[in-house]
C-alpha positions in Angstrom: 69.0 1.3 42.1 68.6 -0.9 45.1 64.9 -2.1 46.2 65.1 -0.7 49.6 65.5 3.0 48.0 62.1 2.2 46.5 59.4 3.6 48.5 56.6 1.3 49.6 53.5 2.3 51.3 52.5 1.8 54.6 51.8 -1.5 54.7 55.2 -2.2 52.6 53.0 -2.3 49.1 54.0 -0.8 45.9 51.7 -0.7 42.7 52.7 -2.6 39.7 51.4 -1.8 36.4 51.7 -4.7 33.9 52.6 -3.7 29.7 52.8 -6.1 26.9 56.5 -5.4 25.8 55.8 -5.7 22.3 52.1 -4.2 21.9 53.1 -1.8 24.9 49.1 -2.1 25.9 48.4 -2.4 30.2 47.3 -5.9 31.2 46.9 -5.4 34.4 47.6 -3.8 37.9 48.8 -5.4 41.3 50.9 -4.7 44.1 54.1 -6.6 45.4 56.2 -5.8 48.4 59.5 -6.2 48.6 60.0 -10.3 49.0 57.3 -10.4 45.6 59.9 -8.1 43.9 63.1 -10.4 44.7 61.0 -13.1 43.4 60.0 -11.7 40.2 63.4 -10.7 39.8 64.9 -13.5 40.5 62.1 -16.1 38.6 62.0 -13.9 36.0 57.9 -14.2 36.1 55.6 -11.6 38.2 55.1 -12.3 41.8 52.2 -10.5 43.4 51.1 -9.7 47.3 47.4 -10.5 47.6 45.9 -8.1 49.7 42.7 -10.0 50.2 44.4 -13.5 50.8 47.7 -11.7 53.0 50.1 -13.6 50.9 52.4 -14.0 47.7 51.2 -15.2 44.4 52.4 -16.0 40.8 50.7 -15.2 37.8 49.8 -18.0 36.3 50.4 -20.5 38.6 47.1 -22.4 38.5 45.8 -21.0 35.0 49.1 -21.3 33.1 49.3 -17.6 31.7 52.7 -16.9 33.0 54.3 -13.5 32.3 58.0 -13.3 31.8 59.5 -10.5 33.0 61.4 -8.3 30.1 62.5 -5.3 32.5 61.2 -3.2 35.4 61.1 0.7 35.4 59.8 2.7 38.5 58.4 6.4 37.9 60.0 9.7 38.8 58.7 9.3 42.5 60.1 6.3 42.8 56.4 4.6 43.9 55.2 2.7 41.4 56.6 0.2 39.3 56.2 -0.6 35.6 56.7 -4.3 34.8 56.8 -5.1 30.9 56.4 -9.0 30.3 55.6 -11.2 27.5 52.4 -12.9 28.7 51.7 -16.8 27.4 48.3 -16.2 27.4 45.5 -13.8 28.7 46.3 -11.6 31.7 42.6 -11.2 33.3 41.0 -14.0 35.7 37.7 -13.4 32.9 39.7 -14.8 30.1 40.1 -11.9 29.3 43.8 -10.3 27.5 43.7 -7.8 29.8 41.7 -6.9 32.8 41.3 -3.4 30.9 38.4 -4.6 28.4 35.5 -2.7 29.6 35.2 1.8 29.5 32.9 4.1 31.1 31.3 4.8 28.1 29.8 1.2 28.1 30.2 0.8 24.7 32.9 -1.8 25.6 36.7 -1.6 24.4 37.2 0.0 20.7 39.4 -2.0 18.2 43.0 -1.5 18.9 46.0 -1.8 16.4 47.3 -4.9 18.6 44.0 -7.0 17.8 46.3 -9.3 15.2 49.1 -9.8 18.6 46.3 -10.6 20.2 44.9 -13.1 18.2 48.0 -14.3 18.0 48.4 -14.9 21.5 45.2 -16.6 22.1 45.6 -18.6 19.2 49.0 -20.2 20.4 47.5 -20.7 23.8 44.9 -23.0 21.7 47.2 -25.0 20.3 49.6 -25.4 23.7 46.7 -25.9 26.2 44.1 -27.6 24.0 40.1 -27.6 24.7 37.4 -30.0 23.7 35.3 -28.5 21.4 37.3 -25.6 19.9 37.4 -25.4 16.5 41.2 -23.7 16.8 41.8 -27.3 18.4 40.5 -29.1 15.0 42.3 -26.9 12.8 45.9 -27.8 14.8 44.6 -31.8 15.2 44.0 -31.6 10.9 46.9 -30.2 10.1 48.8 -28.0 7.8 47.1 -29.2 4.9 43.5 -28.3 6.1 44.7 -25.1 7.4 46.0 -24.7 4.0 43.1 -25.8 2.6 40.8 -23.1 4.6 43.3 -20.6 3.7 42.7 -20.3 0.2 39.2 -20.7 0.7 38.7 -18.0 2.9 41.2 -15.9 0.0 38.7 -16.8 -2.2 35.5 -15.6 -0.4 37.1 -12.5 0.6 37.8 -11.5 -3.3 34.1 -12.3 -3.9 33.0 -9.5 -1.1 35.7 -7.1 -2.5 33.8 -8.0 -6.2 30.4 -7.8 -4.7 31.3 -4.1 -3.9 30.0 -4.9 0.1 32.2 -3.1 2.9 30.5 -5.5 5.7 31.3 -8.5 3.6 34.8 -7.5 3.2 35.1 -6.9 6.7 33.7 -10.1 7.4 35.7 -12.0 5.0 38.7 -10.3 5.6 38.6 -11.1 9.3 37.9 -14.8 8.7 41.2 -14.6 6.3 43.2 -13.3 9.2 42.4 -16.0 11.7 43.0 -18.6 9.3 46.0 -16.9 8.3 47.5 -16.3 12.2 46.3 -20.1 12.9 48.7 -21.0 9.7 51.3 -18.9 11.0 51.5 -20.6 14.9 51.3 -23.8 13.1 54.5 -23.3 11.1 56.3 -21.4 13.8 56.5 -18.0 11.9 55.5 -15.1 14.6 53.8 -11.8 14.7 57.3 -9.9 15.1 58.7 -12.2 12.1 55.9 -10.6 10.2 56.3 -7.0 11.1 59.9 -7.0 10.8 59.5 -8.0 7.5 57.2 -5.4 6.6 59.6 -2.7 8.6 61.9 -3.7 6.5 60.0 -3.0 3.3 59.0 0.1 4.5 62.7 1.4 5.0 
């Protein structure tokens, strides 16, 4: 399909809704006109038209969390555009993973199955843009062999919860197991995909 059968609004806008290509979940939403669309098609990153500011903007251009482009879909109506990326690091200006985080509940986002690609991702922009005071930062600057060393320690204090027969120590435990565990992982280069399609793969 050629751009100019798109149809933009008025004012030459069309919404852009943002998805994590692997975790599918919406990061965020934007609008681009048609010279932001030719960039991000041919930068391969999302370009965006700022309303407010009158002008074009890439995403992550000052804060670093650039999204690559995987593909572009546009609905049935051919007025809105669905842009799935893989983000290198959180997609809201609050710091945030996505700009999504808060419901009208206000009871605040519920758990989601793509916590752990989450983690992930935060955890890998730790060890790429590094910050004083992070204890993420001290676990990279130590090493495998601390990581290592945290590993099985956390292994052990989650089999004394499970043994203590105490569901919020196991969930406590458990979680401090998986961060040490993800933080392991980014430092040996294995990713979250490498462990799914490994379990996939059992599975079958």
């Amino acid at each position: 399909m050629n751009i100019d059968s798109l149809k933009f609004d008025e004012k030459g806008l069309i919404p852009a809704i943002v998805q994590d290509a692997k975790t599918s979940e919406v990061l965020m939403m934007a609008y681009m006109n048609q010279e932001s669309l030719e960039k991000t098609l041919e930068t391969k990153t999302t370009w965006f038209y700022s309303r407010s500011r009158q002008k074009l903007w890439n995403k992550g251009e000052t804060s670093g969390n650039v999204q690559n482009v995987v593909s572009i879909d546009y609905d049935c109506d051919e007025d809105t555009l669905l842009v799935k990326v893989d983000p290198t690091g959180p997609s809201c200006h609050t710091g945030n993973y996505s700009c999504f985080y808060r419901n009208l509940s206000g009871e605040g986002n519920m758990a989601d199955r793509n916590m752990l690609y989450k983690l992930y991702e935060i955890i890998m922009d730790r060890k790429k843009n590094p910050k004083e005071g992070s204890y993420t930062q001290y676990l990279f600057e130590k090493g495998v062999d601390k990581i290592l060393k945290k590993v099985g320690e956390e292994s052990a204090e989650t089999i004394i919860a499970a043994k203590n027969d105490s569901k919020e120590e196991l969930v406590y435990e458990a979680s401090d197991l998986l961060y040490h565990l993800t933080v392991l992982l980014v430092e040996c280069g294995v990713t979250m995909d490498d462990i799914m399609k490994e379990l996939e793969n059992r599975h079958k």
